[in-house]
C-alpha positions in Angstrom: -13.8 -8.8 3.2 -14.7 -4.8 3.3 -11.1 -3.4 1.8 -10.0 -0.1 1.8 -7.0 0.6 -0.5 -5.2 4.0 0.2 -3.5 5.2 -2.9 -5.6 4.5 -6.3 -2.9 4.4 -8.7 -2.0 1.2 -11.1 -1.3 -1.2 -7.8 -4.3 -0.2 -5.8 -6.5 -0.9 -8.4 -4.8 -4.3 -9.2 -4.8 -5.3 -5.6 -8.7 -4.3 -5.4 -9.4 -6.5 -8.3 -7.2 -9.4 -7.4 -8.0 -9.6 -3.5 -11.2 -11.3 -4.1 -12.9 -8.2 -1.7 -16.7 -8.4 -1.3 -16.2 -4.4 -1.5 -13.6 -2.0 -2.2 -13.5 1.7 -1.2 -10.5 3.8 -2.5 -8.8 6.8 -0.6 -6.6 9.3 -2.5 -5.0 12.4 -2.0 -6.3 13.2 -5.7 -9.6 12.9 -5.6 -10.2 12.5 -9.3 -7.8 9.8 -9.1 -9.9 8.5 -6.5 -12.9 8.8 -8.8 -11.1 7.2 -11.8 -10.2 4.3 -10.0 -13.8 3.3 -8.6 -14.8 3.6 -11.9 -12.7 1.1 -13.4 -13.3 -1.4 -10.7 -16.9 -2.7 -10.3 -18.7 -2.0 -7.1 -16.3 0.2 -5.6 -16.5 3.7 -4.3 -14.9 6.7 -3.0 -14.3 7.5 0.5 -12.2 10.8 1.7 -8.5 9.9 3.3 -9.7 11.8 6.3 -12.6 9.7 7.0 -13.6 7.3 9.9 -15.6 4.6 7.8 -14.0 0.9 9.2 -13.3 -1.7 7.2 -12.0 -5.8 7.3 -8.6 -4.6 5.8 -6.6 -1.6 4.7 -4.1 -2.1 2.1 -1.5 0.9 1.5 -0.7 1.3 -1.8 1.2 4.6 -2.2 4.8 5.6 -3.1 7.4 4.3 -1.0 8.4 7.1 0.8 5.0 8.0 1.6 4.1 4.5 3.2 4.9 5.0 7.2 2.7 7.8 7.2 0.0 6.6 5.1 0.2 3.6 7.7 0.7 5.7 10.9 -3.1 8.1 9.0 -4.9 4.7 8.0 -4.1 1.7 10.5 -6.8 2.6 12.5 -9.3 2.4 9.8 -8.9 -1.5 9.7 -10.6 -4.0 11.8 -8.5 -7.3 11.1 -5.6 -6.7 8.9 -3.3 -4.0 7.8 -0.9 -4.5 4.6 0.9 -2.5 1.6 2.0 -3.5 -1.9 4.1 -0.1 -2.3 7.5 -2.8 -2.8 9.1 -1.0 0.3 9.6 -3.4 2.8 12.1 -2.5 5.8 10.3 0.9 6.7 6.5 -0.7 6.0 7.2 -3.3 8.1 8.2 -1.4 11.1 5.5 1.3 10.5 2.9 -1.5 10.9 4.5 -2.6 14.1 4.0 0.9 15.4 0.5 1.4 14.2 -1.4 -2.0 13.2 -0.9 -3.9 16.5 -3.4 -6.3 17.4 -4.0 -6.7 13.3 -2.8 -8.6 11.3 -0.1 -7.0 9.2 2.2 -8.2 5.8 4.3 -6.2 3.1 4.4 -7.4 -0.5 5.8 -6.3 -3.7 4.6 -8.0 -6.7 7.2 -7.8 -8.8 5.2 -6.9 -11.9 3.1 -4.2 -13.6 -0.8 -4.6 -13.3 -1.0 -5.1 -16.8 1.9 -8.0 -16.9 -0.4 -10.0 -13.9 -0.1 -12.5 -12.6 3.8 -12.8 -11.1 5.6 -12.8 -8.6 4.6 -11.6 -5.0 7.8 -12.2 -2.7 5.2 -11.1 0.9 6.6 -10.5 4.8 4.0 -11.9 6.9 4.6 -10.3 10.5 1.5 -11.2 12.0 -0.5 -13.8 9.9 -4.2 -14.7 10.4 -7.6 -15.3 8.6 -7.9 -12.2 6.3 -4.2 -12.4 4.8 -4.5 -16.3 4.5 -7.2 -15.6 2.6 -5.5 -13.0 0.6 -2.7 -14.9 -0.4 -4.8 -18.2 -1.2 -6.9 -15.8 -3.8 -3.9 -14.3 -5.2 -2.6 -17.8 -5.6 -5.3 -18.9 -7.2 -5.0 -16.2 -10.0 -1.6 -17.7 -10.7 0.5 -15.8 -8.9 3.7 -17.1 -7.1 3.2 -15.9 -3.7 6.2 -16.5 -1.0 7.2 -15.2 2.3 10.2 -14.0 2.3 12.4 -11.8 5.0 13.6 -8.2 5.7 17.3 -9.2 4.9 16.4 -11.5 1.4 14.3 -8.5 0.2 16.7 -5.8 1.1 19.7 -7.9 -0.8 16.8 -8.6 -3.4 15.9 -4.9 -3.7 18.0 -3.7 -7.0 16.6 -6.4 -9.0 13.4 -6.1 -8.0 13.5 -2.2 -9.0 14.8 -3.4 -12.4 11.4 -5.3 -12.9 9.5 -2.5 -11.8 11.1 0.1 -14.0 11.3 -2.0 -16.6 7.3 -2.6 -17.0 6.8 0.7 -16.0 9.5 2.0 -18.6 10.8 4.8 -16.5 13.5 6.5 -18.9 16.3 7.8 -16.3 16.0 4.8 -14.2 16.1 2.8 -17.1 19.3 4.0 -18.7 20.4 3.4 -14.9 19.8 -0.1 -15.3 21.0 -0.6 -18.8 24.7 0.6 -17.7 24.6 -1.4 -14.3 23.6 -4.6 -16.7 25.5 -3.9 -19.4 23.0 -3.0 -22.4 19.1 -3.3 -23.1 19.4 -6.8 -24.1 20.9 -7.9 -20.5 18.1 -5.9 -19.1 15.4 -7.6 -20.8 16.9 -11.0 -20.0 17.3 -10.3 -16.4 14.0 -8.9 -16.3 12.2 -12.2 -18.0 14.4 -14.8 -15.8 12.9 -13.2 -12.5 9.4 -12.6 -13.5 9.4 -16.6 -14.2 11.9 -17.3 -10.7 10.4 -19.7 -8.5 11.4 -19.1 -5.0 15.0 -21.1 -5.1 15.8 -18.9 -7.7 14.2 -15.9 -7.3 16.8 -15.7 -4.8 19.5 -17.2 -6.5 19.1 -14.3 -9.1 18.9 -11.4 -6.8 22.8 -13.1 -5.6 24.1 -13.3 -8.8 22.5 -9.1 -9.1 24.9 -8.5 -5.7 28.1 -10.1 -6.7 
């Protein structure tokens, strides 16, 4: 698999290493970030968001907000199979019906930071095939709990699942969010552990207890 990963911040580099690509190009808006990021992973290179190389897959890795563009710019750019990993699912999901059809196209959000791999990867499949069997098989393989889940489980699932994320990425303000929704740093902590080891069953089972 060629791969192309738009957006070479910490999840675009972890997918490039975990996807088991033959070859990994990176497109940023920062091209030093760009540059940093080939760097780090072996074999990969630089090419400019503007471009018109093609490649097997495109994988958007960007912030959340900026995902239905970066998928409306970049779908084109992909052969077989369009997906993100930005943890956004509703909006990327729709913006890959608009753009990627004909490809194959998925959503996941690990639920993890790169350097806390491997995890949990609760993924929406909307049009499976070869390239994203493959994808999940490899991250599988690697240890990670991957599991197809829908639009309405992950929306329900969503606050918990930020919780994770900020909590690995210790971002202060959202943070001290969490702490007061969960009563203390201690709660935090525990919730945080108990769904980063979650099977499925209750993976979900958390993210109901998170909505009551």
């Amino acid at each position: 698999m060629e791969l192309l990963v738009v957006g070479a911040g910490e999840m675009g580099r972890w997918i490039a290493r975990a996807s088991g690509a033959d070859t990994v190009a990176f497109a940023d808006r920062d091209p030093e970030v760009a540059r940093e990021a080939a760097a780090a992973v072996d074999g990969a290179r630089v090419v400019p968001l503007d471009g018109d190389d093609r490649f097997t897959a495109v994988c958007i890795a960007v912030p959340m907000g900026a995902v239905p563009a970066a998928v409306a710019a970049n779908a084109d750019r992909a052969t077989e199979a369009v997906f993100d990993v930005s943890g956004e699912m509703h909006d990327s999901v729709a913006a890959l019906r608009e753009h990627a059809g004909g490809r194959e196209r998925a959503s996941l959000h690990p639920l993890f930071s790169a350097a806390n791999a491997p995890g949990n990867v609760p993924v929406i499949v909307d049009r499976d095939g070869p390239v994203l069997r493959e994808l999940r098989a490899t991250l599988e393989a690697a240890g990670n709990e991957v599991f197809e889940t829908t639009p309405a489980e992950h929306d329900r699932a969503a606050p918990l699942a930020e919780l994770v994320a900020e909590v690995a990425g210790n971002t202060p303000a959202v943070y001290a969010d969490i702490q007061e929704r969960f009563d203390g740093a201690e709660a935090v902590a525990e919730a945080a552990a108990a769904l980063s080891a979650a099977d499925r069953e209750r993976y979900l089972e958390l993210y109901d207890e998170a909505d009551r």
